[in-house]
C-alpha angles and dihedrals in degrees: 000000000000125000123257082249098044081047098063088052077087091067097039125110151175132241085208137047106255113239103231120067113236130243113251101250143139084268093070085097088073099032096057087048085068101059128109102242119049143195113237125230125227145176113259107242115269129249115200114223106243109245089217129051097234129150085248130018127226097269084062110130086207116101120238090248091051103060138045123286118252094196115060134135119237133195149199079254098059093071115081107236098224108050106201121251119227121264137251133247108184110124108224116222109237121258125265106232112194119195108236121214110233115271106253117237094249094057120116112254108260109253085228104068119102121251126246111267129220114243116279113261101241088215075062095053097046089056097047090048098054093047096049094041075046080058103046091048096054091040091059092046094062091259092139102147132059114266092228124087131199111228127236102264092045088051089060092055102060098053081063096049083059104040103174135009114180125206118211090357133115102240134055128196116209124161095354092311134121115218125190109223089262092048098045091049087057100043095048081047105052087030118028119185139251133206106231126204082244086072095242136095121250131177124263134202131230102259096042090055086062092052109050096035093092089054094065127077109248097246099052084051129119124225091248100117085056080050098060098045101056080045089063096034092051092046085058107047115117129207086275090061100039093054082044094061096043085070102069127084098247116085124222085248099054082052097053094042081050089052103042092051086050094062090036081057089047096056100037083050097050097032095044108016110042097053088052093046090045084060093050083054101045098022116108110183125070114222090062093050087049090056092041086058090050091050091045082055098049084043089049095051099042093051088052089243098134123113135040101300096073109121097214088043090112093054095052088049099054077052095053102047099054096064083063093093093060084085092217108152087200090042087042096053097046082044091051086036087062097035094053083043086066097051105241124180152201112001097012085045098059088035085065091044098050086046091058091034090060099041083047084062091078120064098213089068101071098093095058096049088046090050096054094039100241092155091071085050093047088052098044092052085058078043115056102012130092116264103206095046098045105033092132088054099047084050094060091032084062100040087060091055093048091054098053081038077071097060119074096217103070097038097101093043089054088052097050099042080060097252093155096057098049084053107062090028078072084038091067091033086067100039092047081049102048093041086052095051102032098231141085119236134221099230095039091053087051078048092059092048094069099038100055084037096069098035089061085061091041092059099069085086123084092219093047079057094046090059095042088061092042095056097038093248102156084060086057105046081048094066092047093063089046093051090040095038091139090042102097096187099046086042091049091048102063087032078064098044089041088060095053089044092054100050083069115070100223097057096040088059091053096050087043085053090059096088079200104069104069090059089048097050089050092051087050091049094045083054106040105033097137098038095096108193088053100043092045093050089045085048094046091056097038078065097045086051082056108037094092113358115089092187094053081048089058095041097051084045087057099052110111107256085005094141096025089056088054093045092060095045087055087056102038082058091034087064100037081053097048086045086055092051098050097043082054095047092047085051089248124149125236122258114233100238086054113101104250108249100252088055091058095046088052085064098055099045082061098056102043077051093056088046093051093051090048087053096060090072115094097232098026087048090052093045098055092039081073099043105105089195096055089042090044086056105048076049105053087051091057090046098057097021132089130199089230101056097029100032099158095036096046090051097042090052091047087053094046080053086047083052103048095039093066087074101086088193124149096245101046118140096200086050093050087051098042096124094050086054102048087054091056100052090056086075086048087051088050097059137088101243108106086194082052099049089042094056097046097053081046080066091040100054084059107043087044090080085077114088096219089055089044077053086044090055093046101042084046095042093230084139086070090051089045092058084046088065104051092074086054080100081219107137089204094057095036084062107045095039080051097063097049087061091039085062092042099056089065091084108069092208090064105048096085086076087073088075095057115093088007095290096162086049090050096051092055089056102056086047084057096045105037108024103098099042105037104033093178098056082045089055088046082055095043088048093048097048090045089053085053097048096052095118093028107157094169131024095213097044095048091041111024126250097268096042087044088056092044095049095050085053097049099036100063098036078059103062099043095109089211094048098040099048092039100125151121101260141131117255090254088049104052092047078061093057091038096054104053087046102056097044102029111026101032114067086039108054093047090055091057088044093057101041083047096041088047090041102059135061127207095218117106112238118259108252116256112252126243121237 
């Protein structure tokens, strides 16, 4: 743990470049805080949170008319009945035709040719007409499922009739007898089975099959018709037929195991899934049609029904649609939940995701779509789905995710469901796409929206950032600006999530690392100017770029228009600012299109930030040092602005000043208007504002190697306010107040100031209370005394007895190396301390020790007589 006083070394600083290069430790923190020319720190611009879930907020640049709607009714009807099944691909191989040669008379009849039938009774036809025109009616009326239930205790006896069915497994059990998988292809073939109103299965023969197949409705039907058939078909093949058959690819096994799993399939959907779906149909209150739902889920799935291959899919669709219209949000997710599960698409697609879309509006409804895990349906829709096809339904798919990315709770379970990686794994869908067209579309670009919506609120966790960077994430957002350049909200998105990356170091060196993105930020500042929440995010990590990256500070300098693009900037907000203040001033309100004045000032607290970190570098800083219309700028803003209405913006210009006036080059502006500064910084001396004060005698400590600003201090007695300053016991201020009489005691003619106000006696001081644990403002001390003491005949007599005393005691305490470095400090730490006293305080320290300590007697002076 470090000190309070070892902890401001962080905010210390030089107004010269020390002249020994530092060791790279973990003391470079402080270090770097010492030097003479400084990043500046800043907020990050605020987003308000929107009040209402909605695709796109009220800041959106899209028109109502040009973006999807976030408010819709849907239906039962909305939903097609029959949802299409895929298609398949398999290429079939085309037929053999043989020619045959023509049966001759005396040939025995093929025992596979029909016999003749009587004609039909039309009593018969009539009856078979009405039933099935009976069927067609209900059927279009949504009457899918038999109007007769087994009870419960029937029920239950029918699970023990059929003790055990066995999906993907050699043996079925069926009425107390085990069946191998062969036997059991040829017994439900030669007996299928019938589920009695007893509950139970009983054989049946042939001919009663025939006669009962018309009673049942078609889709609680067996295949035993189609049984039958392939039984009779397969008892009159002949040699021809069988070697016919030998010839397909599909073995006579295969056959037997298809056949066997569709009657498997028979009996699990007619014994598990239409009483379930009888109670979705009868069943009134909610709660048990939500836990039906739940129970038709776990059966599908156990049965192995889910997906888009099921052959009744259709039918349990048509079941579950149409409880849509209850208008239940707990009813409505389990209902999503199972229609997702069956893979629908298209339409029906886009019609679930509406459905959750619209219950995800509402916040209280988090819970419940937490608590049936929608959010691994809603993935694995992005997942597994096409995203040309289905681009609506991914839109509303999404809006759904950014919504509950809003919501801290389900954050980690997003990360670690590997929401960052489908993500970006759209992202470079629709950039490959819109690379491989040439255009940008609409609804890619609303896609976007919510994408880099929620990744803006994914990225608050550490491991959510750790994935962005593995997967090269910040090249590909990147991209994504440059394709949707004209698209504001996309654009403003990933402005937002680039301000939260690049507060973090790791992922502020890997954007800096993409040469692109400069370019990219300045075209984004040249078209939006005026669009504030954009410019000021693009500013604020452009500063963060170059907060502590030299070369980032050169490549952005390099940029063609770089600083150009920032300057007018500078002017289009400096405008907007002085308006404000004139409206205000008139009494006027402000209109409602116009950029609220704090807006504005953020702005321009950015800027004057991004200017500041660009100086730092030796040619840049240079460079802009010469610039008038830089320098004009930072000055206009002194000019009009006060610390106590501007606070941030007045000290971070007069920092970016700090930092350009180090350069004492021949065509320095700031050198050329020395004197105008230094008269604007008195107002910034008078105030209240300690960060203020220190920042202007920051200014100060550099332009006071000139000999005209040394004249300035004195004429304006600011000496005397610098000497002040050093009894603030403030180690910030007593260093920097240090360095502006250091530099005044240059001039001989000057010294004799540090005698006003008990500056020698001050000085000392600050050597007692801060030496040991701050060796550079010790050595400013030792230097200052030393320049003082230039002509020195006599110690006492230059310092003063009691300062003399004092000195002699500390001085050699100092530079016992033991003594001196003696502290509680980490290793790094010490080498810190180590260093700067060896090679700053030390020589000269010693040299002060030995002209004091030659200088002065230790015999008390004879009395003068009297006369």
């Amino acid at each position: 743990m470090l000190s309070p006083n070892d902890k401001k070394l962080e905010k210390l600083d030089l107004f010269y470049r020390p002249s020994v290069a530092k060791p790279k430790t973990s003391a470079e923190i402080i270090s770097e805080a010492r030097n003479a020319l400084r990043t500046i720190r800043t907020q990050r611009p605020f987003t308000p949170r929107e009040d209402q879930r909605k695709l796109f907020g009220p800041a959106s640049s899209r028109t109502p008319e040009n973006r999807p709607p976030s408010s819709f009714s849907l239906h039962a009807s909305s939903f097609e009945p029959s949802d299409p099944r895929p298609i398949s691909r398999a290429r079939l191989s085309p037929l053999e035709l043989k020619p045959k040669a023509p049966a001759s008379p005396t040939t025995k009849k093929d025992p596979c040719l029909p016999f003749p039938k009587p004609p039909v009774d039309p009593v018969k036809i009539r009856r078979v007409s009405s039933a099935r025109a009976r069927f067609f009616r209900a059927a279009s009326q949504g009457a899918h499922l038999p109007d007769r239930t087994l009870p419960p205790t029937e029920r239950k006896k029918t699970m023990e009739s059929i003790e055990r069915v066995m999906m993907g497994t050699s043996m079925v059990k069926i009425n107390g007898t085990r069946l191998t998988e062969s036997n059991a292809i040829g017994r439900l073939k030669s007996h299928p089975l019938q589920l009695t109103y007893d509950g139970g299965f009983s054989e049946i023969k042939e001919q009663e099959m025939s006669k009962e197949a018309t009673s049942l409705p078609s889709y609680l039907r067996s295949r035993g018709d189609q049984g039958k058939r392939s039984s009779r078909a397969s008892s009159c093949c002949n040699n021809s037929d069988l070697s016919r058959l030998e010839t397909k690819s599909v073995s006579k096994d295969d056959l037997q195991d298809k056949n066997t799993e569709t009657e498997v399939d028979d009996i699990f959907w007619n014994t598990r899934i239409v009483p379930i779906l009888h109670e979705l149909e009868k069943e009134e209150n909610i709660e048990m049609v939500c836990a039906a739902c739940t129970q038709l889920h776990h059966a599908l799935e156990e049965g192995n029904m889910l997906g888009n291959k099921f052959k009744r899919r259709n039918i349990l669709l048509k079941t579950l649609y149409k409880l849509v219209d209850v208008g239940s949000d707990p009813l409505s997710l389990k209902l999503a939940k199972i229609i997702l599960a069956l893979k629908v698409s298209r339409k029906n697609l886009l019609n679930v995701c509406k459905l959750i879309f619209k219950i995800s509006r509402s916040e209280k409804n988090d819970s419940l779509i937490q608590n049936d895990s929608i959010l691994e349906s809603l993935l694995e829709v992005l997942r597994s789905e096409n995203l040309q096809t289905n681009t609506e339904a991914f839109l509303y798919c999404m809006g759904a995710i950014k919504f509950l990315s809003g919501n801290p709770g389900f954050l980690n379970e997003m990360i670690s469901k590997d929401t960052v990686e489908i993500l970006m794994n759209l992202i470079k869908q629709i950039n490959e796409n819109t690379k491989k067209c040439g255009t940008c579309f609409p609804n890619s670009g609303h896609l976007l929206v919510q994408v880099t919506a929620t990744l803006r609120n994914l990225v608050d966790s550490p491991l959510a950032r750790r994935k962005l960077l593995s997967v090269s994430a910040l090249p590909q957002l990147c991209t994504v600006m440059g394709q949707y350049l004209g698209d504001a909200d996309v654009c403003t998105n990933i402005a937002r999530m680039f301000s939260k990356l690049t507060s973090y170091h790791d992922c502020c060196v890997a954007l800096a690392s993409y040469s692109r993105c400069y370019a990219l930020f300045l075209n984004l500042i040249n078209k939006y100017q005026k669009k504030q929440d954009l410019v000021v995010r693009i500013v604020f990590i452009l500063g963060n770029l170059t907060a502590k990256n030299n070369q980032a500070r050169e490549q952005f300098f390099k940029e063609k228009g770089s600083i150009p693009t920032l300057l007018a900037l500078f002017r289009t907000f400096s405008k907007l600012d002085l308006h404000s203040e004139r409206r205000e001033g008139e009494g006027g309100e402000q209109p409602k299109a116009q950029t609220p004045p704090a807006q504005v000032e953020d702005v321009l607290i950015k800027l004057t930030r991004v200017l500041a970190n660009l100086a730092i570098h030796p040619g840049v800083g240079q460079a802009m040092a010469a610039n008038p219309q830089v320098v004009g700028l930072l000055l206009t803003t002194l000019e009009h602005k006060s610390v106590d209405d501007c606070e941030e913006l007045v000290i971070n210009t007069t920092a970016t000043i700090n930092n350009l006036s180090y350069y004492q080059v021949k065509n320095s502006v700031i050198q050329d208007k020395r004197l105008h500064i230094a008269e604007l910084l008195l107002k910034l001396l008078a105030s209240n504002n300690m960060d203020g004060i220190l920042e202007a005698v920051r200014v100060f400590g550099n332009l006071s190697q000139d000999r005209d600003i040394c004249d300035f201090i004195v004429q304006k007695n600011i000496h005397k306010f610098m000497i002040a300053l050093l009894g603030a016991k403030h180690q910030d201020i007593c260093f920097s107040a240090c360095g502006v009489l250091l530099n005044l005691t240059v001039d001989k003619d000057k010294r004799v100031i540090l005698k006003e106000g008990g500056g020698i006696k001050k000085l000392v001081d600050c050597l007692k209370d801060f030496g040991p644990t701050d060796w550079q403002l010790a050595c400013l001390v030792c230097k200052t005394l030393w320049n003082f003491s230039e002509n020195i005949t006599n110690a006492s007599s230059c310092f003063g007895d009691e300062d003399t005393n004092t000195l002699l005691v500390l001085l050699p305490s100092f530079l016992d190396e033991e003594l001196a470095l003696d502290g509680s400090f980490d290793q790094d730490l010490k080498n810190y301390h180590k260093l700067h006293w060896e090679t700053e305080f030390k020589p000269v320290a010693q040299q002060l020790l030995n002209r004091i300590q030659s200088h002065h007697t230790f015999l008390e002076p004879l009395p003068i007589p009297a006369f």
